[in-house]
C-alpha positions as CSV (number, residue, x, y, z in Angstrom):
1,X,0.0,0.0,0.0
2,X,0.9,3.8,-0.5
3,X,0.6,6.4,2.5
4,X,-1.9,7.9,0.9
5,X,-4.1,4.4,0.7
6,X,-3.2,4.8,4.7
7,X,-6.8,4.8,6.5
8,X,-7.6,6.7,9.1
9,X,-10.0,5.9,12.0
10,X,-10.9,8.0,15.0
11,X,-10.0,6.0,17.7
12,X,-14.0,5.4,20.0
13,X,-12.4,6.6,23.0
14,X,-15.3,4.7,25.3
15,X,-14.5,1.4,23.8
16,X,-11.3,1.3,24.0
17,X,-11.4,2.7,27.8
18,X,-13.6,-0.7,28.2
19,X,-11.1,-2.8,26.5
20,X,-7.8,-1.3,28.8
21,X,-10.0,-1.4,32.0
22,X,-11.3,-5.7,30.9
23,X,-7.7,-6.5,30.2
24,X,-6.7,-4.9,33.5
25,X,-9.1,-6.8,35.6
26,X,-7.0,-10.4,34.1
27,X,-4.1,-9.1,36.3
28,X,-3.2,-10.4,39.8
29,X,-5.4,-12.2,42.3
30,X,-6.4,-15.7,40.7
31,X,-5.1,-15.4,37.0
32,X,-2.7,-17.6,35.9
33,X,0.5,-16.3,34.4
34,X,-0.7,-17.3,30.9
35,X,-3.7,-15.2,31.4
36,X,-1.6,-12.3,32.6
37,X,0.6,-12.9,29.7
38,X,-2.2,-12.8,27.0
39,X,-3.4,-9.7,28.9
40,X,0.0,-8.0,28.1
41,X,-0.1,-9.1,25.0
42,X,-3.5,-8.1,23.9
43,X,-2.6,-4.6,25.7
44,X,0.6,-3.9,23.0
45,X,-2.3,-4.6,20.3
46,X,-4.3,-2.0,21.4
47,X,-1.4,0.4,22.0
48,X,-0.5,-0.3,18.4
49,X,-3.9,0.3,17.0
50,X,-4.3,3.6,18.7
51,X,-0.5,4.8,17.7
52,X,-1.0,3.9,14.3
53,X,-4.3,6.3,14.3
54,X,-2.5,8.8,16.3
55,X,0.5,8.8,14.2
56,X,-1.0,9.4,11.0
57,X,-2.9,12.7,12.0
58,X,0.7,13.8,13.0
59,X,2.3,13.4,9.8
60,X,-0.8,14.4,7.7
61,X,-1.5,17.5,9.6
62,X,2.3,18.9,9.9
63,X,2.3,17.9,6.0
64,X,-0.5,20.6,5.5
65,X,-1.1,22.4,8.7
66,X,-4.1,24.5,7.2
67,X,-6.1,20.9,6.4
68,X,-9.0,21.2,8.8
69,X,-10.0,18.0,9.1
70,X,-6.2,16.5,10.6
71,X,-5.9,20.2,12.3
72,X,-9.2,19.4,14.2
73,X,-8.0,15.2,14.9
74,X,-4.8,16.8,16.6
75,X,-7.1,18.9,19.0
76,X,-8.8,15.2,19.4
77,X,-5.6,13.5,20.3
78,X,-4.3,16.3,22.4
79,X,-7.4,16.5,24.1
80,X,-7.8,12.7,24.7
81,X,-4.6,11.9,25.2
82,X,-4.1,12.4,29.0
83,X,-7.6,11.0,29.9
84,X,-6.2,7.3,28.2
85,X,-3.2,7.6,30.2
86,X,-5.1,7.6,33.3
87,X,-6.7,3.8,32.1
88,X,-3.2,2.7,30.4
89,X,-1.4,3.7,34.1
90,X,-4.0,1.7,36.1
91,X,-2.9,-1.3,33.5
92,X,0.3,-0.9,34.8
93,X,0.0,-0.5,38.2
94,X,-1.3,-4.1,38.7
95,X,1.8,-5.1,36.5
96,X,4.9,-4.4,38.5
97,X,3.0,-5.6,41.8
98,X,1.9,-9.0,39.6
99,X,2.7,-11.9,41.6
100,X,4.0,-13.2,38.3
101,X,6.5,-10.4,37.9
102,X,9.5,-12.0,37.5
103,X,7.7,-14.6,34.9
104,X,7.1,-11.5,33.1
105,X,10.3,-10.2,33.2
106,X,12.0,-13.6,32.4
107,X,9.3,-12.8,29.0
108,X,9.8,-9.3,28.2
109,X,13.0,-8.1,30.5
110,X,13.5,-6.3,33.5
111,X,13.5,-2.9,31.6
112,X,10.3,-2.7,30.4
113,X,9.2,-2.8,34.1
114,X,12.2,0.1,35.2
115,X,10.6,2.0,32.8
116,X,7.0,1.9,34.0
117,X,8.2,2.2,37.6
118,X,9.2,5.6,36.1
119,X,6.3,6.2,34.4
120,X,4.2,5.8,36.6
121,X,5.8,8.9,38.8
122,X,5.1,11.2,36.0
123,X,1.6,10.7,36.4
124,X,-1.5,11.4,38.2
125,X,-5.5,11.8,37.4
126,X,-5.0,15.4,38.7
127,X,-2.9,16.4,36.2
128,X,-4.8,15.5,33.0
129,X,-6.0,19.1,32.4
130,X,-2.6,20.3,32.7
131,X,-1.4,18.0,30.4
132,X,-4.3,18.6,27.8
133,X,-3.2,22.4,28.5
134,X,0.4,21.2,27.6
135,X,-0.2,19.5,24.5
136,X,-2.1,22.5,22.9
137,X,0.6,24.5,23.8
138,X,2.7,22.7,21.8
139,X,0.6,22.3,18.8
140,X,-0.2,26.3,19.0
141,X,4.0,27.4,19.1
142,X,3.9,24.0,16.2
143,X,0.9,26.1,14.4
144,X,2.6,29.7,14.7
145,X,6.2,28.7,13.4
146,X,4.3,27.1,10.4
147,X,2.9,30.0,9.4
148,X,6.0,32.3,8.7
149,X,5.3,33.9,5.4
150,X,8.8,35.9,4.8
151,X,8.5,38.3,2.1
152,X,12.1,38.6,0.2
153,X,13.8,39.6,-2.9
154,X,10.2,39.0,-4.5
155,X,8.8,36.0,-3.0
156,X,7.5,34.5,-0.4
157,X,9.0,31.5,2.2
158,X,8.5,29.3,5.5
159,X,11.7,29.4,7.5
160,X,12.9,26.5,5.9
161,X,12.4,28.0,2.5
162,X,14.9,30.9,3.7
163,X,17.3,28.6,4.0
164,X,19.2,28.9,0.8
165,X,19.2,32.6,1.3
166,X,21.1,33.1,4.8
167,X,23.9,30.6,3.0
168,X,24.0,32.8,0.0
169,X,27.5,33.8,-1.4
170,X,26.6,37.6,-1.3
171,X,27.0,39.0,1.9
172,X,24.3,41.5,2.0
173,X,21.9,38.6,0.6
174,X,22.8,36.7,3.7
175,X,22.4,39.8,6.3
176,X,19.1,41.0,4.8
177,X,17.9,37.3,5.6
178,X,18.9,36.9,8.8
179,X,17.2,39.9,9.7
180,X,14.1,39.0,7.9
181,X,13.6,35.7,9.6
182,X,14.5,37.8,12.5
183,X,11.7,40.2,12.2
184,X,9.0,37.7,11.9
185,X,9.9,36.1,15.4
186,X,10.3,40.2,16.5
187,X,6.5,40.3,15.3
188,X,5.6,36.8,17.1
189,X,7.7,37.8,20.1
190,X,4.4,38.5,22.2
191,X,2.7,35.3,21.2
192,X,6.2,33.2,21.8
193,X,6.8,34.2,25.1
194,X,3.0,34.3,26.3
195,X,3.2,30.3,25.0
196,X,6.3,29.9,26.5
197,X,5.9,31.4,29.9
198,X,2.7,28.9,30.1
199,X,4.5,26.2,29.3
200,X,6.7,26.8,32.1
201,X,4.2,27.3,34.5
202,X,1.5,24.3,33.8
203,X,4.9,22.0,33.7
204,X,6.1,23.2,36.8
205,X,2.6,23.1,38.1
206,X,2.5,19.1,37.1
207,X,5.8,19.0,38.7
208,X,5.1,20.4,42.1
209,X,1.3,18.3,41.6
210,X,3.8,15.2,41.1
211,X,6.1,15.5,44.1
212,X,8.4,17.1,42.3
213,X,10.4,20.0,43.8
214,X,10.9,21.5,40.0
215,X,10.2,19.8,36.5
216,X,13.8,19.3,35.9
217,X,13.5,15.4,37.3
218,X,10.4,14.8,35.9
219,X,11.3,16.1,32.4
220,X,14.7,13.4,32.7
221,X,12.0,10.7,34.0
222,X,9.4,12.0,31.1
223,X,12.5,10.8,28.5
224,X,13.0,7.5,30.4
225,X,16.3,8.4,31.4
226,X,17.0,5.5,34.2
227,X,21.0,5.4,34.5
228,X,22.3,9.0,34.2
229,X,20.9,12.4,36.2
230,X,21.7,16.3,36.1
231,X,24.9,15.6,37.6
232,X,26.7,13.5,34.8
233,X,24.7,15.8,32.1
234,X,26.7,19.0,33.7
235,X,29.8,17.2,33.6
236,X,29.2,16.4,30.4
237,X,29.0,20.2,29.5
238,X,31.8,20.8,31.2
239,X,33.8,18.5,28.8
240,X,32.2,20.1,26.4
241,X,33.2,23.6,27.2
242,X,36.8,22.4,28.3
243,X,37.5,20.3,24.9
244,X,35.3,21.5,22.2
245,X,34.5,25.2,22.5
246,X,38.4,26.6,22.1
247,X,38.2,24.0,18.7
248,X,35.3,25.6,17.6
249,X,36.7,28.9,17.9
250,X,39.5,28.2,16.2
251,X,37.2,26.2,13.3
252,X,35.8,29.8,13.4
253,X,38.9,32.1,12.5
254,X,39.5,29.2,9.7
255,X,36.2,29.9,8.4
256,X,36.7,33.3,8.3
257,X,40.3,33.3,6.3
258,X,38.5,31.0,4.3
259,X,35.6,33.3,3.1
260,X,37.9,36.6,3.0
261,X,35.8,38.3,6.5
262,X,37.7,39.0,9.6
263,X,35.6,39.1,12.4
264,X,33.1,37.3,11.0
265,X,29.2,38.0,12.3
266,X,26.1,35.2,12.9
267,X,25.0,36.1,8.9
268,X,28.4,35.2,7.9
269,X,28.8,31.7,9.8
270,X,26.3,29.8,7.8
271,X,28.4,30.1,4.8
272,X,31.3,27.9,4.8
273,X,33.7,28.5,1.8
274,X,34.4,31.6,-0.7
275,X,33.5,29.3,-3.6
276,X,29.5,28.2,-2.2
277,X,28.5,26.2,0.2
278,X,28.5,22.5,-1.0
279,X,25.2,21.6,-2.6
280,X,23.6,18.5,-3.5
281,X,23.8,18.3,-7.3
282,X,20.2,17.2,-8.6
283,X,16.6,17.7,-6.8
284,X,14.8,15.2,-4.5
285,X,14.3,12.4,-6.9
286,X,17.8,12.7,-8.3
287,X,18.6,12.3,-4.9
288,X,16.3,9.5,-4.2
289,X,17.7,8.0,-7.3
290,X,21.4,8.1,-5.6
291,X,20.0,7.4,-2.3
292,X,18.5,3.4,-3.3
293,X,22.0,2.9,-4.9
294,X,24.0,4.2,-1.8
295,X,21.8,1.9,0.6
296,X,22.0,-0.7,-2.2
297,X,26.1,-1.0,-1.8
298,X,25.5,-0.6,1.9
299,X,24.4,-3.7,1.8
300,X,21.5,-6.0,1.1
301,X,19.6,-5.6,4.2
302,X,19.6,-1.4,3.8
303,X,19.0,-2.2,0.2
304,X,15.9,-3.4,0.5
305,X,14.9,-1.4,3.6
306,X,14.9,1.5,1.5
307,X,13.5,0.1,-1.9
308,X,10.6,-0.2,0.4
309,X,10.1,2.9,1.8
310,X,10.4,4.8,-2.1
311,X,7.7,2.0,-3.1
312,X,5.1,2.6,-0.2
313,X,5.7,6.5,-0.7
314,X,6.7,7.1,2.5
315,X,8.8,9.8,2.1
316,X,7.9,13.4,2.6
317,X,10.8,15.5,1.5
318,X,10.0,18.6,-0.3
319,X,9.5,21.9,1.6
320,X,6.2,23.5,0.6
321,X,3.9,26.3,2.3
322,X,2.0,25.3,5.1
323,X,4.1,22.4,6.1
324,X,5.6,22.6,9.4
325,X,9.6,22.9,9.5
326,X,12.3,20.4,10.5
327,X,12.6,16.9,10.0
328,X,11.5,13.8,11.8
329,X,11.4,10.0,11.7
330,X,8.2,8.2,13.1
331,X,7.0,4.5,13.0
332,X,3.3,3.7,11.5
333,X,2.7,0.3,13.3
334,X,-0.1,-1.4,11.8
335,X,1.4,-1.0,8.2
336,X,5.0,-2.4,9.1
337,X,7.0,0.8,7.9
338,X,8.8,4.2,8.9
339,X,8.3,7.5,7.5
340,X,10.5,9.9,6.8
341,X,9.2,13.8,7.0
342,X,11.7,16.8,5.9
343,X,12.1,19.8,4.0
344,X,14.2,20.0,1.5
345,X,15.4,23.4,0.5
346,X,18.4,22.6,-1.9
347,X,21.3,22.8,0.8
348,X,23.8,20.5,2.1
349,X,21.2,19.7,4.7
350,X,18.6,18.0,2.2
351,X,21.7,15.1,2.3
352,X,21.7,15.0,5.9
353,X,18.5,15.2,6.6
354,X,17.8,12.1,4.4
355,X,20.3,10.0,5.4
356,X,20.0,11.1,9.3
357,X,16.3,10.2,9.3
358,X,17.2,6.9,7.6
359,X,19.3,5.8,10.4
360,X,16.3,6.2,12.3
361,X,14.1,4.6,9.8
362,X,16.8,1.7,9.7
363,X,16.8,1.1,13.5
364,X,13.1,1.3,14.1
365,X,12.6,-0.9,10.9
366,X,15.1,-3.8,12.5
367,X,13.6,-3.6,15.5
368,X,10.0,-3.5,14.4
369,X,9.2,-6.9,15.9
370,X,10.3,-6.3,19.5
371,X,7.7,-5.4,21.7
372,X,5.8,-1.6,21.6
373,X,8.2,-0.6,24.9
374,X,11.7,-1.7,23.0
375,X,10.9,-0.5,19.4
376,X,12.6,2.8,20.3
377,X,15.0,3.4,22.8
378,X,15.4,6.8,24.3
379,X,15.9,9.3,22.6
380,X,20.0,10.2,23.2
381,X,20.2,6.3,21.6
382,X,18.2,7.0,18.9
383,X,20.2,10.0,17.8
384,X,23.2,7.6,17.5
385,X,21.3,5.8,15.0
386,X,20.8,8.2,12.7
387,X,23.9,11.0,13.4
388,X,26.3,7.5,12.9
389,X,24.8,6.9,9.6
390,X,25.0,9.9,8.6
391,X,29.0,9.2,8.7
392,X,28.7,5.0,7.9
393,X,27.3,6.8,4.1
394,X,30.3,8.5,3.3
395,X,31.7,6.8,1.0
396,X,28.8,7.6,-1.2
397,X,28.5,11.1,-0.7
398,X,30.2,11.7,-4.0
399,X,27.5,10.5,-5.9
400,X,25.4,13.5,-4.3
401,X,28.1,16.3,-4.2
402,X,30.4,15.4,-7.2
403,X,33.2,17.8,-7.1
404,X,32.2,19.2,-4.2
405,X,32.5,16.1,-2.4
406,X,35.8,17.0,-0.5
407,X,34.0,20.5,0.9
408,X,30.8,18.5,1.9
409,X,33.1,16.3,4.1
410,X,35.1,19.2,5.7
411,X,31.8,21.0,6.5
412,X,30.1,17.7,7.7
413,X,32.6,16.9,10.1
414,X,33.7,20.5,11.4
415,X,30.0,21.6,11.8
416,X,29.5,18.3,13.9
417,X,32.3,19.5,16.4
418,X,30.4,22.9,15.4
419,X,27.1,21.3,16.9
420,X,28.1,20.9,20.0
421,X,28.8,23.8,21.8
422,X,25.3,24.7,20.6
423,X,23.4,21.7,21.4
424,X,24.5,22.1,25.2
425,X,24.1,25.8,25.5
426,X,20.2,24.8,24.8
427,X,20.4,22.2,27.3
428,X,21.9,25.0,30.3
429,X,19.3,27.6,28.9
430,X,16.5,24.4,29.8
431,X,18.3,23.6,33.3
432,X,18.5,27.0,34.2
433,X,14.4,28.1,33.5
434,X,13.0,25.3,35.1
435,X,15.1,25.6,38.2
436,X,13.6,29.0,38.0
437,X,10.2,29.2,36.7
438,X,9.2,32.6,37.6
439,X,11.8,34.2,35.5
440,X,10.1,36.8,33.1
441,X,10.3,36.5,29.5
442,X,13.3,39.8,29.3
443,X,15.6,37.5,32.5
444,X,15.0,34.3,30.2
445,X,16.1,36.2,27.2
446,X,19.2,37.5,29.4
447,X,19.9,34.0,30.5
448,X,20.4,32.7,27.3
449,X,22.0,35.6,26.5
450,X,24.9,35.2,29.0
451,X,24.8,31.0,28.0
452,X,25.3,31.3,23.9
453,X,28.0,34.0,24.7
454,X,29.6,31.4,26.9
455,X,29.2,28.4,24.6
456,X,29.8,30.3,21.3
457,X,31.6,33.3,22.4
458,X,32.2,34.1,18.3
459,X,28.8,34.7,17.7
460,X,28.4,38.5,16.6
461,X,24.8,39.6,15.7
462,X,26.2,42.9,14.4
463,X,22.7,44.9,13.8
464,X,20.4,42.3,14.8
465,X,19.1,43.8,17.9
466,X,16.3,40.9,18.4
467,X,18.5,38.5,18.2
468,X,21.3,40.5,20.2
469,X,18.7,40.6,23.7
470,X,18.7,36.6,23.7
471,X,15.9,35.1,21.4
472,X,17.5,32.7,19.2
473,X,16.5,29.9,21.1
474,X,13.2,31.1,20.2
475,X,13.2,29.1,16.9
476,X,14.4,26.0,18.8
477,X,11.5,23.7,18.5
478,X,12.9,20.6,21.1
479,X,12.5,24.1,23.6
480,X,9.0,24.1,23.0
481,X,7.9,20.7,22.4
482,X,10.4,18.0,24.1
483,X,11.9,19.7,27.2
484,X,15.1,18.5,28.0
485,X,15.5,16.7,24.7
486,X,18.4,18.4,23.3
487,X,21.3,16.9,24.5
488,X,20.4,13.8,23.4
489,X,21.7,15.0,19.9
490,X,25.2,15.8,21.0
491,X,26.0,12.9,23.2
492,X,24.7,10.7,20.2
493,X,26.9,13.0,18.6
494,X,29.8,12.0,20.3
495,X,29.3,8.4,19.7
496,X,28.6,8.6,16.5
497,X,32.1,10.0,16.2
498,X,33.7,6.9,17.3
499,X,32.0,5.3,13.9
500,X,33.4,8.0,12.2
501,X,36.5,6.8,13.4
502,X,35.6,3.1,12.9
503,X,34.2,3.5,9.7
504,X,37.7,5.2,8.7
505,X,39.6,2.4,9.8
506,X,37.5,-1.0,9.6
507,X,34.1,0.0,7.1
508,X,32.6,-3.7,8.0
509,X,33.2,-3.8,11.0
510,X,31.7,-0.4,12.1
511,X,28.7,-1.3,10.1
512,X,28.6,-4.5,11.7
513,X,28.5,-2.4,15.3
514,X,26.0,-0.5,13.6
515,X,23.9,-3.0,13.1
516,X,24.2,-4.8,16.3
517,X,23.3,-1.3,18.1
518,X,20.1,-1.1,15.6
519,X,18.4,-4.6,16.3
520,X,18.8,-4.2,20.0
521,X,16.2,-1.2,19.6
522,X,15.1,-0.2,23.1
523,X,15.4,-3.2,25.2
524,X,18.6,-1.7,27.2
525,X,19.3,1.4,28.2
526,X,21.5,3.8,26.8
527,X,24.8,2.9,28.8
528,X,24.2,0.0,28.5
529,X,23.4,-0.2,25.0
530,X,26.8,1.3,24.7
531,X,28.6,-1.2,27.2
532,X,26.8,-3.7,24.6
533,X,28.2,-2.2,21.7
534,X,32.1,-1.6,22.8
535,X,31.3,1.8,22.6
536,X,32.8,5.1,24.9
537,X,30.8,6.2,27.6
538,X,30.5,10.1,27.1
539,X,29.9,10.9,30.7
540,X,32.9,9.6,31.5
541,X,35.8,12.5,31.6
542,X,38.6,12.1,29.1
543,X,36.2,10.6,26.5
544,X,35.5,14.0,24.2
545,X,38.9,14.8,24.5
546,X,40.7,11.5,23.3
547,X,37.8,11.2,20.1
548,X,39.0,14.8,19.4
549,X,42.4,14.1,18.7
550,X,41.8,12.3,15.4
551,X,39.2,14.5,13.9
552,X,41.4,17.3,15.0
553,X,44.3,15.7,13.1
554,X,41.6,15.0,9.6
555,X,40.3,18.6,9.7
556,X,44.1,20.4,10.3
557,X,45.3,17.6,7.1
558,X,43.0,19.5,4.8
559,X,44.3,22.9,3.3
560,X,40.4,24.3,3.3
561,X,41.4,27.5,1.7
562,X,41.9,25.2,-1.5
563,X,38.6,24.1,-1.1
């Protein structure tokens, strides 16, 4: 079948609150273990069933956010979603106190049952209309960033549409679109920080509701986060600041030599060489094209995990108006397959986007058959997925960038190490609002303020005065919609160095890692997925710094100027 021959069903919210609460009356007191069993069983089914409906008004209605019909199943789902979690915790509060727990583990593993011990602290029946209050916050901030219409040199663009045009060769080109996308979050301002400072408070209200003393642990116990806390995370930055940040300035005075701008400012740092960024060389089905060959040679198992996908039309790559921004990877359970949502915009990015998303594709596709709870694992896990693939397909990346092949791997790899700084500074920003929830809107803007020019003390708005008092994190979506999930990307990061590294030195045997990691899915957790895998902890101390040293050594090899 295609996605479009996908049908959709709303969920009948009574019935299925009958089924949950009939399947939680077989647990404990006289039912056998295979009863309790078949209960658990039957319980995934329904989980799947209701995903699968769930997950196709997400991707239909940030395809087209103006369609009515998906925009008004969201406000369903958002709306509903909080009461079923009420019936689904019940379900699992008779599970961990089974008497036929450990039979159950010895069936599924103990993590399954870690993880709903933690669940089931992040919720109570009190909270449901603060969650529902939460969830259309996030679809209104989803709703308003959607529809940026930028007028510019004679047409009209989303954000990701201005893309092209704030890497543009011509310099004024560049500052006259940085300021534009600028001025439409300077006109949103009011609305942004009226959603945000209400996000804030109904989280820290479920918090406090919760037992919590501030929705820092919760948001950690919201991402399933079982064998790391604040503490590692903070050293973590620490490393980061220590070992990455003087690289990245220095990555930074190369960049300017390179483009002829000393002292360069924000408008200049998106454009990497004198010559053009690099560019993929075709549109999105020459790209497609190149992409089934790539996975093809990868070998016969990516081969025909990505023949499938083109066949069943689940790819949704083209930016067009009304679409929300960014990209994403989900799983549509009842029909067996990912789907893959971007926007391309004709940048390096449309490359890394695709093949980033397909490492999560891959793992979720490999681990389809494990149960609902180890499909995916958390989310700093997943990223290693996808960020490592994006490396494991290098070898191919001429196919897409032709000449320009050398300057896409220079660029790849230094605004990786680039990422970094970044992706923690948004993480401190996160730590530092919820630990202080009555901030107003002009102390959060200082905070992250005083962070970026900690993290990325290069960064120069020059006349940008909105973006000067602290509001870029105001296009930073994770900020919004996932709390706390940011620095998932750069510890995944970091690992997915070390296959940079592997792939460099032994390409079957880091793909033969890779694939290990993938069909493991979610059924450890992410230290120990890595134990598993061979692979370097990075909360340890000393682990950034020693993967540094050889991606320090490639990137000082290359004479960029040449490039």
């Amino acid at each position: 079948m295609k996605f479009s021959e996908f049908k959709y069903q709303r969920p009948d919210i009574e019935s299925l609150q009958k089924k949950i609460n009939d399947l939680t009356a077989l647990i404990g007191e006289s039912n056998s273990f295979e009863t309790e069993l078949k209960a658990v069983k039957s319980m995934f089914a329904l989980e799947d069933d209701y995903d699968s409906m769930q997950t196709l008004v997400t991707i239909r209605n940030s395809v087209d956010t103006t369609d009515k019909f998906y925009e008004d199943e969201q406000d369903f789902f958002d709306e509903n979603n909080p009461k079923l979690q009420e019936f689904f915790q019940n379900f699992n509060k008779k599970i961990i106190i089974s008497k036929h727990r450990s039979l159950l583990e010895k069936e599924f593993g103990n993590l399954m049952f870690v993880m709903i011990e933690q669940e089931l602290k992040t919720f109570n029946p009190e909270i449901i209309p603060d969650l529902q209050v939460e969830n259309k916050l996030q679809t209104e901030y989803q709703k308003l960033t959607a529809s940026a219409k930028i007028s510019f040199d004679g047409g009209v663009y989303n954000l990701s549409q201005m893309g092209p045009f704030i890497q543009n060769l011509n310099r004024d080109v560049r500052h006259r679109a940085q300021l534009a996308v600028s001025n439409f979050f300077s006109i949103k301002e009011t609305e942004i920080d009226r959603i945000y400072d209400e996000m804030v408070q109904v989280r820290t209200k479920i918090a406090k509701s919760l037992g919590y003393s501030n929705f820092v642990q919760l948001g950690y116990d919201r991402l399933r986060r079982v064998d790391y806390t604040a503490k590692e995370v903070k050293t973590y930055r620490d490393q980061v600041y220590r070992d990455v940040v003087p690289m990245v300035s220095e990555l930074v005075v190369r960049k300017g030599k390179r483009i002829g701008i000393e002292n360069p400012k924000s408008y200049d740092l998106p454009l990497s060489f004198k010559s053009g960024n690099p560019k993929p060389k075709g549109n999105r089905a020459w790209q497609v094209e190149r992409a089934i060959k790539m996975y093809d040679n990868l070998s016969p198992i990516t081969g025909k995990f990505f023949r499938r996908m083109v066949d069943m039309d689940v790819l949704e790559l083209d930016a067009k108006p009304g679409k929300s921004g960014g990209g994403y990877c989900t799983f549509i359970t009842n029909h067996d397959t990912p789907y893959i949502f971007a926007n391309f915009n004709g940048t390096q990015g449309d490359v890394e986007v695709l093949t980033h998303e397909a490492g999560h594709a891959f793992q979720v596709y490999q681990s389809r058959n494990l149960i609902p709870p180890y499909r995916w694992p958390t989310y700093e896990a997943c990223e290693i997925h996808s960020m490592s693939m994006e490396f494991i397909t290098w070898p191919w990346m001429k196919d897409f960038f032709l000449e320009d092949t050398e300057k896409f791997k220079f660029n790849h790899l230094s605004g990786a190490i680039s990422f970094l700084p970044y992706g923690v500074a948004v993480d401190e920003f996160q730590h530092t609002i919820y630990k202080n929830p009555d901030m107003t809107p002009d102390e959060r803007k200082l905070a992250w303020k005083n962070i970026e020019n900690k993290y990325l003390p290069f960064k120069d708005y020059d006349d940008d005065e909105f973006m000067k008092k602290g509001t870029y994190w105001f296009r930073q979506s994770h900020i919004f919609a996932s709390p706390f999930y940011y620095i998932d990307y750069t510890l995944a990061q970091v690992c997915a160095f070390e296959y940079w590294i592997m792939s460099n030195n032994d390409p079957d045997k880091a793909f033969e890692s890779y694939l290990s990691l993938c069909n493991l899915g979610g059924s450890k957790s992410f230290v120990n997925l890595l134990i598993d895998n061979k692979l370097k902890n990075p909360f340890v101390d000393g682990t950034i710094k020693e993967l540094m040293k050889p991606i320090k050594a490639y990137l000082d090899n290359i004479d960029d100027m040449k490039l």
